[in-house]
N, C-alpha and C positions, 0 to 999 in steps of 0.2 A: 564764107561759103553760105550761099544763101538754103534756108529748107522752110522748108512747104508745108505750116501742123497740118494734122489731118485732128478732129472731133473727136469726144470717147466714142467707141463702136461696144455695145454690149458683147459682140462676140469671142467668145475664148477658143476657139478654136485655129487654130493656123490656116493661112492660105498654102502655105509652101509645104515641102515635104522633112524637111532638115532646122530652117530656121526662119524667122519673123522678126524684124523693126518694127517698130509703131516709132512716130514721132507726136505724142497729141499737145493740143496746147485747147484749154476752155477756160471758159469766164466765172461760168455756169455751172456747177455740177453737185447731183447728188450724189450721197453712198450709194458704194457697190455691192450689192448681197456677197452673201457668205457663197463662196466656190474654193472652185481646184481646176486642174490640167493636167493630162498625160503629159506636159513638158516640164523641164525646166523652163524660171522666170525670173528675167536678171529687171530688177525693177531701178531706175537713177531716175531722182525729181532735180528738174533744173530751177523749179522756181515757185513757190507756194507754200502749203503747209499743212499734211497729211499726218493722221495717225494711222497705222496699220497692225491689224491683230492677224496672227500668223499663229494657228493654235488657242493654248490660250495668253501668250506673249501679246501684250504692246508697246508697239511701237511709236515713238514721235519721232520722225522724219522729216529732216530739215534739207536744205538742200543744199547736192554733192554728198548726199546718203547714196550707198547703193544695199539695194535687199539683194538678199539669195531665198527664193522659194524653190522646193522641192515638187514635186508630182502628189506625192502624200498629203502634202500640209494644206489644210482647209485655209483659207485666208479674205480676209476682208477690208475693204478700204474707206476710214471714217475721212472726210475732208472738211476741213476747216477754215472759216471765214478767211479771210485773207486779201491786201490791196490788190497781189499780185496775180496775176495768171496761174492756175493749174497748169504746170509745164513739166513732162518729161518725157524720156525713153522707156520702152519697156521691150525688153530682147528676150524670145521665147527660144527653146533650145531644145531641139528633141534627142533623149537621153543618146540613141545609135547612133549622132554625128558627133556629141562627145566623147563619145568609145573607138570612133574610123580618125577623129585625131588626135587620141591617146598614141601613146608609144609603150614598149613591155616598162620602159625605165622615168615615163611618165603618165602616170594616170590625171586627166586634167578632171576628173569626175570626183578629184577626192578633196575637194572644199566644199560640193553640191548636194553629196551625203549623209542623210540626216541622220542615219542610225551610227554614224563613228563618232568618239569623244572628241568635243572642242568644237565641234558643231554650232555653226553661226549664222543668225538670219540676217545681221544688219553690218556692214563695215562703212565704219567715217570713218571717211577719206581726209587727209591733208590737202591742201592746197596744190601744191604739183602732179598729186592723182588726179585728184579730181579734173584737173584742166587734161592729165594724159585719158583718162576713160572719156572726158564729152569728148576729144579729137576724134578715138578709135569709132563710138558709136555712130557720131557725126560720119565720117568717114564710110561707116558701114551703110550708113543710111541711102545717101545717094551711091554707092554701087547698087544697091536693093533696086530703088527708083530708075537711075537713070544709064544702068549698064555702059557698054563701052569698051574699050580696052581692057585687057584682063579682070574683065567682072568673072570669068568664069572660075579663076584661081586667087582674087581678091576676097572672099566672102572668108574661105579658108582659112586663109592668111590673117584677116583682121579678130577672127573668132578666138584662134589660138592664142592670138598676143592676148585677149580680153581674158582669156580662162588661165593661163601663164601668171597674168597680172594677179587675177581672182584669190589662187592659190597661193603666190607669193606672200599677197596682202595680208590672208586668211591664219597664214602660220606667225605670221608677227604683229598679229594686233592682238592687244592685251582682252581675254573673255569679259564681256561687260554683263553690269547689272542691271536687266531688263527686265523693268514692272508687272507683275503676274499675281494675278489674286491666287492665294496657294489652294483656295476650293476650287476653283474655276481648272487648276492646273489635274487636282486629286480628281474632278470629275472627267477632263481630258483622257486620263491614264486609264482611269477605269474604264472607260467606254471601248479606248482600244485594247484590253483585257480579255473585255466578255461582250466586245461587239454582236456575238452569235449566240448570247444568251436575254432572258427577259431584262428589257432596260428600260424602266417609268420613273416619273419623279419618285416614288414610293420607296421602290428597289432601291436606287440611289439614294435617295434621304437615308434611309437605314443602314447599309454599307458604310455611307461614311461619315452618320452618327451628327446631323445636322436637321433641322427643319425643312420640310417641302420649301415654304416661303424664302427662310432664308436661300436654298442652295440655287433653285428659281432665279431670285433677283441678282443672284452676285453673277453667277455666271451669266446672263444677259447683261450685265453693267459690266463685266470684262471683254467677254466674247462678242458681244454685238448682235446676238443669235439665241432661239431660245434653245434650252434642253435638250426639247424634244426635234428639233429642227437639226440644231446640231448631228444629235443622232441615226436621223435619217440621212443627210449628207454622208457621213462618213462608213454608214452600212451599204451605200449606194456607192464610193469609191471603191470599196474594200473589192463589192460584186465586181464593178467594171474590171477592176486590175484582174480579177482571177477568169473574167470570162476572155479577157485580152491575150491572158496563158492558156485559154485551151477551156476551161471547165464550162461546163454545160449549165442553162440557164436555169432546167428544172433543179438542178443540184445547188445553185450557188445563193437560192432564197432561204433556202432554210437556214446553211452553215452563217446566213448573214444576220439570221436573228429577225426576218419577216415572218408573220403569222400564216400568210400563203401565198401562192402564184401571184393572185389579184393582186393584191395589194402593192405586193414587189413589182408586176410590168404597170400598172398605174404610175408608180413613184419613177422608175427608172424611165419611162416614157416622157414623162411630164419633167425631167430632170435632164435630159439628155436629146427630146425632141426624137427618139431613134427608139424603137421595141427591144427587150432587149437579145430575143432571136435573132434579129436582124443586127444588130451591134456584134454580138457571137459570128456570125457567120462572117462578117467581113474582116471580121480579124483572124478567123481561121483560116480566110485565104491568103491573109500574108504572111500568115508562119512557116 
């Protein structure tokens, strides 16, 4: 079957309302800054050679990996020299069509799950998956593209088999040991703790009884990202999720640990391209 790469496109956000194929394939390509997504991100590289931090996890990613990203998880993609092409799939998944094709006696949302035990970012695949997820995605791709007969009950139908698979996989692959500087992880934790209270390198240095310098460099040498960069990403998720449920913007700067109004619609504005009045209101009209 023949498909068509498209280029990296900086954009993270969906065209559709439910779900997104990408097929990209480059020659060329920088890192990706540190982000996130309201969706799920089912990540498979067909060909190259990526490392990705996911928290303060990394990962080396070989190809016939597939990741699972969460909507919470900050993540970032290092890419590496390589003879070959930058080649894969990346399937975005918004959490409400994982819930319309759950069943009461199957929940397909529960490998995607970051807060249950057994929680997994990476599964390597054996040889016979791997060749059955590139079919599915493949598959999925051109109904995306090129419609046709039963595109409208195909998408469905290929997502379930993928998430079926997903969870299958999930419960019988053995929990692996993936590389994490354990400051880098302590400074992780903490941040989401007391996300809503004072967070400087200083505060942190002292909490967890290490050097500015040192805690600085490790966590930019695991994370990719610095400290304080870190920390405003993830006070800037926290606000989007709770202004997405309802909560008002004047209220959702402080509980987030911003000094004030300013500075939070600067950051959220310059982060999201949208005010964040206006990101509130458009999602209070879909609730």
């Amino acid at each position: 079957m023949a498909r068509t790469p498209e280029h990296f496109d900086p954009r993270q956000q969906m065209l559709g309302t439910e779900y997104e194929l990408q097929y990209k394939r480059d020659i060329d390509l920088k890192n990706v800054e540190l982000h996130h997504h309201d969706f799920f991100e089912l990540y498979y590289l067909v060909s190259g050679e990526v490392t990705y931090t996911i928290e303060s996890k990394l990962y080396q990613v070989l190809p016939g990996d597939l990741l699972l990203i969460s909507p919470r998880e900050l993540h970032q993609l290092h890419i590496c020299p390589h003879p070959d092409a930058y080649e894969r799939f990346v399937l975005w998944i918004d959490p409400a069509a994982i819930l319309r094709l759950s069943t009461p006696s199957t929940d397909l949302m529960r490998c995607l799950d970051s807060s249950l035990p057994g929680y997994r970012n990476r599964l390597r695949l054996d040889i016979e998956d791997r060749r059955r997820m590139f079919t599915w995605l493949e598959e999925l791709f051109e109904v995306q593209r090129r419609g046709g007969y039963g595109a409208d009950i195909m998408p469905d139908a290929l997502l379930t088999q993928i998430l079926v698979f997903l969870n299958r996989t999930a419960e019988k692959v053995e929990p692996e040991s993936v590389p994490s500087s354990a400051l880098a992880s302590r400074v992780v934790d903490y941040v989401a703790a007391h996300y809503g209270e004072e967070l400087s390198l200083d505060v942190l240095a002292e909490q967890l009884f290490v050097s500015k310098y040192h805690l600085s460099h490790a966590f930019q040498q695991q994370v990719g990202t610095s400290v304080y960069r870190y920390i405003l990403k993830k006070r800037l998720l926290i606000a989007r999720e709770a202004m997405a449920k309802g909560a008002k913007p004047t209220a959702v700067w402080s509980q987030c640990g911003f000094g004030d109004y300013t500075g939070f619609y600067r950051a959220f504005k310059s982060e999201y391209q949208v005010s964040p009045s206006a990101f509130a209101h458009s999602r209070q009209q879909n609730l």
